[in-house]
Every structure is written in structure tokens, then in C-alpha cells.
C-alpha positions in Angstrom: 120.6 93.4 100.1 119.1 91.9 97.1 115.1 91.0 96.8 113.8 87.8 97.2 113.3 86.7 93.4 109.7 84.7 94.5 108.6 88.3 96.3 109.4 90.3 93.2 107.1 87.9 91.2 104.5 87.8 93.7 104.5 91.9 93.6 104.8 91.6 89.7 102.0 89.3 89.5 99.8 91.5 91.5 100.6 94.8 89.9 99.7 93.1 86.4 96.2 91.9 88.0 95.0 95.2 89.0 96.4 97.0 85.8 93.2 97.4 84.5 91.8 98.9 87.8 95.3 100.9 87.9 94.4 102.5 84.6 90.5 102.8 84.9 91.2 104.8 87.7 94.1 106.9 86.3 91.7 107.8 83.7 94.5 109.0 81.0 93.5 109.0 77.5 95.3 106.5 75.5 97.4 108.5 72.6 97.0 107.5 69.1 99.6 105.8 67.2 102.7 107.3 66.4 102.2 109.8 68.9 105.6 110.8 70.4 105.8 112.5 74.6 107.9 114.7 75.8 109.9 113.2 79.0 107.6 115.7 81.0 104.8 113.9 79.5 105.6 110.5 80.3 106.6 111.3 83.8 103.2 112.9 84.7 101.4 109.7 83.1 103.5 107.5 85.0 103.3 109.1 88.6 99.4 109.2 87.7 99.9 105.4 87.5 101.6 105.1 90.4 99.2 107.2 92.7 96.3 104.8 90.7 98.2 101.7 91.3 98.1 102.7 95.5 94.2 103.8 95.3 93.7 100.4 93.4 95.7 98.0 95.5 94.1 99.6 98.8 90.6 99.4 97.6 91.4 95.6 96.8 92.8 95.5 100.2 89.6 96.9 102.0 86.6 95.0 99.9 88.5 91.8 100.7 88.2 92.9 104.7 
């Protein structure tokens, strides 16, 4: 079953609008340039992202109520 291709915008379009809010509330520390991760690394920033992302799209979700 293959996603509606007007869906996966919308969702794009939405996770781009609360980036900002997504990463505000992650709180990681940007890394200077030409600073290389470990896989390790870049797996714990990214599921902080994701857990931000859900805190930020529900608080959206709940001041719009």
C-alpha cells in the first residue's frame, strides 16, 4: 500500500513548520564545523528529534483547542 503523495506533503510541510520548535525543544547543541559523529551519536540526536518533534506537534495540537 503506497502513501498518498498529497498526505506525505502535507506531513512534510508540517514537520518543516515546527522545526524550529522541534529543535528548541530538543535542546542539542549545534556541532562546529567539520565536526564528524559517531553512528551512536547521530542516532541519539535524531531519536531526541523525534521524541521533540511529538512534544512539539502535540503542544501545537492543544493551544489550537
Amino acid at each position: 500500500m503506497e502513501a498518498d503523495p498529497k498526505i506525505a506533503e502535507q506531513k512534510f510541510n508540517e514537520f518543516l513548520r515546527l522545526l524550529p520548535l522541534t529543535l528548541a525543544v530538543a535542546g542539542l547543541p549545534l556541532a562546529p564545523p567539520g565536526t564528524y559523529m559517531t553512528d551512536g551519536q547521530l542516532d541519539a540526536r535524531a531519536t531526541a528529534i523525534r521524541s521533540a518533534y511529538k512534544i512539539s506537534r502535540q503542544l501545537i495540537l492543544d493551544i489550537i483547542k
